[in-house]
C-alpha positions in Angstrom: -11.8 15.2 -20.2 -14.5 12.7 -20.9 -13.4 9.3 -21.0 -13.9 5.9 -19.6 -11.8 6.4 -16.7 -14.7 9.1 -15.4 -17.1 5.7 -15.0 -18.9 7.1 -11.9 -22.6 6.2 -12.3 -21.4 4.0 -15.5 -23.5 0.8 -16.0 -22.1 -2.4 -17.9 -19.2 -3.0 -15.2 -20.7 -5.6 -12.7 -20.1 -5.8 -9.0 -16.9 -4.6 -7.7 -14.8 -7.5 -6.5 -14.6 -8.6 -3.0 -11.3 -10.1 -1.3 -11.5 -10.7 2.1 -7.9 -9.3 4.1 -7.2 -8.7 0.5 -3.2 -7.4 0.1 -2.0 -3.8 -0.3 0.8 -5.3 -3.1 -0.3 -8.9 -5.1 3.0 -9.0 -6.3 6.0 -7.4 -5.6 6.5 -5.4 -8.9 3.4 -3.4 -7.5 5.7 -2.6 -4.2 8.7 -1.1 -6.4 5.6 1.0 -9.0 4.8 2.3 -5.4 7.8 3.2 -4.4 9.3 4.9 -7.4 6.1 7.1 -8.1 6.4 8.3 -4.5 9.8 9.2 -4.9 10.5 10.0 -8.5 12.1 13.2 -9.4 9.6 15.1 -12.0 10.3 17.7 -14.3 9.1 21.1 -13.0 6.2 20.6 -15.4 5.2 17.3 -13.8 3.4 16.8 -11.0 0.3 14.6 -9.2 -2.0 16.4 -11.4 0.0 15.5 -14.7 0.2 11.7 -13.3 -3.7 11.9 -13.0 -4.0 13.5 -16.7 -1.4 10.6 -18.0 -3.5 7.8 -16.6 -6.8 9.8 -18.4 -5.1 9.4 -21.7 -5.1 6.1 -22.0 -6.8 3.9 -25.0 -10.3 3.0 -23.2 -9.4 -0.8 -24.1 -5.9 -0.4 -22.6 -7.7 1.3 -19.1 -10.0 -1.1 -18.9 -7.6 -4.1 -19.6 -4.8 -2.7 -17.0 -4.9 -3.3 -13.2 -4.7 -0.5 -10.6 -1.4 -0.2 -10.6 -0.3 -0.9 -14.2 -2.0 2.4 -14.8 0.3 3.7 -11.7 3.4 2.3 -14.0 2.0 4.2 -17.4 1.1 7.6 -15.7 5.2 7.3 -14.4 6.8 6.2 -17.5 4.1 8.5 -19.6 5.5 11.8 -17.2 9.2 10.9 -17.3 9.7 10.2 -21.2 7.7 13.5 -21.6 10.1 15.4 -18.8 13.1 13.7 -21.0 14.0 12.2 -18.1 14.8 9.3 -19.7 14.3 7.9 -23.2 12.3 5.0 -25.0 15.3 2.8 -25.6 16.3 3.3 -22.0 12.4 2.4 -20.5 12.5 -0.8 -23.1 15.8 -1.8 -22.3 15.6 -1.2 -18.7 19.2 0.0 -18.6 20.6 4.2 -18.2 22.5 5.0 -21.5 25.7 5.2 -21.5 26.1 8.4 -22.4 23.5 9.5 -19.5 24.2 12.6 -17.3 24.5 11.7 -13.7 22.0 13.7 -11.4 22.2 14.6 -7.9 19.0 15.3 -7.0 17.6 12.0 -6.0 14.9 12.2 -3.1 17.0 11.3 -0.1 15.8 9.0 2.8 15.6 12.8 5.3 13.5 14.4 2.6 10.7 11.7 2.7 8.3 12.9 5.5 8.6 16.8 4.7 7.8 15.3 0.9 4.7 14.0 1.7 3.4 16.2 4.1 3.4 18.8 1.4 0.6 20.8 1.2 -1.9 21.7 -1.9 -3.4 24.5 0.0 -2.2 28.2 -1.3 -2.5 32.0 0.8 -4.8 34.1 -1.9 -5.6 37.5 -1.6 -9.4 36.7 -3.3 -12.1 36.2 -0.9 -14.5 33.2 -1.0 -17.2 33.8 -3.5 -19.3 31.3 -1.2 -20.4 30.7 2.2 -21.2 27.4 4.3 -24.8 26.6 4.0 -24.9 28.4 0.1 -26.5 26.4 -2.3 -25.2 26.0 -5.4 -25.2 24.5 -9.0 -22.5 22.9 -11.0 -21.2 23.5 -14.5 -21.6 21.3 -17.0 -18.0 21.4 -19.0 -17.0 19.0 -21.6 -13.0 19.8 -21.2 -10.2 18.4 -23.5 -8.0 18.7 -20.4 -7.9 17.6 -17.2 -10.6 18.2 -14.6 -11.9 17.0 -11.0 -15.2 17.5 -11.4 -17.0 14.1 -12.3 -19.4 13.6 -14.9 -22.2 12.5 -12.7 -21.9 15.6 -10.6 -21.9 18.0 -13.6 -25.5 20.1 -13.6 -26.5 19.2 -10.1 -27.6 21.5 -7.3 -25.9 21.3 -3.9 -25.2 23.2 -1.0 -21.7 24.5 0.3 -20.6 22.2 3.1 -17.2 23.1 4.1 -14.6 25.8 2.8 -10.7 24.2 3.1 -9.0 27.9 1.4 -7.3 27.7 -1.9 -5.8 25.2 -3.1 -3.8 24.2 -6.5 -6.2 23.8 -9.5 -5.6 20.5 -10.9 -7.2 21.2 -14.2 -4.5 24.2 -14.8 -1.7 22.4 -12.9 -2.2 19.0 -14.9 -1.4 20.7 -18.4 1.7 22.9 -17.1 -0.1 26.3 -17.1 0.8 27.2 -13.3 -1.0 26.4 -9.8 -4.0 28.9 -10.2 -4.9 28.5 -6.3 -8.8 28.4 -6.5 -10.4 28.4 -3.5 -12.0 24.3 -2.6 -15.1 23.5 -0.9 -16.9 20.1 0.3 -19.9 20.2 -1.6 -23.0 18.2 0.1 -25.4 16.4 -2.8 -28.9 14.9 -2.6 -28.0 11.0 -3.6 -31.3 11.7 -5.6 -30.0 14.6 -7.8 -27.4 12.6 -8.7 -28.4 8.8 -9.3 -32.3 9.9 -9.4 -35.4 8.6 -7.8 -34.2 5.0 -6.9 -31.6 6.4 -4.9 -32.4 6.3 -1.5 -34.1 9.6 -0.2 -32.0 9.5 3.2 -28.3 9.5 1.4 -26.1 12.5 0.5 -22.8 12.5 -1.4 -20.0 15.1 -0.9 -17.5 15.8 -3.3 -15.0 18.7 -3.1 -14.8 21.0 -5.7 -13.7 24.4 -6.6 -15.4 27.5 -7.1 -14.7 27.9 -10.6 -17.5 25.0 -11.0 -19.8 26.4 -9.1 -22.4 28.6 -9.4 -24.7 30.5 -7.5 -28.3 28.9 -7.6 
């Protein structure tokens, strides 16, 4: 999806801010968005990927006007009102309806550490269509949906730098059309081919990405 939010390489911004021992929470409300994201219940057709494409659908003006974690707050209330987990009136009001059906299947203290040490990474029966050391070229897609390849890397030329498997395809998983394990590599960049000849000649950027946005050069 192109869209503000994909600003990599994006000029008009200004220097990124700078605050020494800065705070993991400014304000409390930022501790509690943390919290519930973490251990919110989504709808089987929810997931990280879906938060990710939630945040990407914000008005440009709203994206650019809204903190870090304000986002964090839309993506959660964007993927529970569309997983009817709970309504408008109940989000604005801040208050379960009445007539609410109790559920059961809260994420319990126990469940925590097994929760987030759940992996992305998927047995598939296809072999790797590339090898460390291949070099390589990326598409150049204009999606509607949801992707992780950045704009600045579409087009490029690169070289294979590490294989990690197969792993969940965000840009199928974000819109509900099943995991599609696609098998991820660490892509190695010339900072040049990216950010051209001012770039320094010395850097490299690597970016992981999978195979079905790469090419053989």
């Amino acid at each position: 999806m192109d869209g503000v939010h994909d600003m990599g390489g994006m000029h008009g911004f200004g220097k990124v801010p700078f605050e020494a021992d800065e705070p993991a929470f400014h304000h409390d409300w930022e501790r509690r968005v943390w919290g519930l994201v973490g251990a919110s219940t989504y709808p089987d057709t929810e997931n990280l990927d879906a938060g990710r494409h939630a945040i990407e659908r914000l008005p440009p003006h709203l994206y650019l006007s809204y903190s870090y974690f304000e986002r964090w707050l839309y993506s959660l209330t964007t993927t529970l009102l569309d997983g009817d987990l709970v309504t408008l009136d109940e989000v604005l009001s801040g208050k379960a309806a009445s007539d609410s059906t109790p559920r059961s299947d809260a994420l319990d203290a126990d469940a925590i550490h097994p929760y987030e040490r759940e992996t992305y990474q998927r047995d598939v029966e296809v072999l790797p269509g590339f090898q460390i050391g291949d070099v390589v070229h990326t598409g150049n897609p204009h999606p509607a949906g949801h992707t992780r390849l950045p704009r600045y890397a579409r087009d490029k030329p690169g070289w294979i730098h590490l294989h990690h498997g197969a792993h969940v395809l965000p840009d199928s998983n974000a819109h509900g059309d099943g995991e599609a394990p696609t098998h991820l590599y660490t892509v190695a960049f010339r900072a040049q081919d990216l950010w051209g000849p001012e770039a320094s000649p010395k850097d490299k950027v690597y970016l992981d990405i999978w195979e079905c946005h790469l090419e053989r050069a």
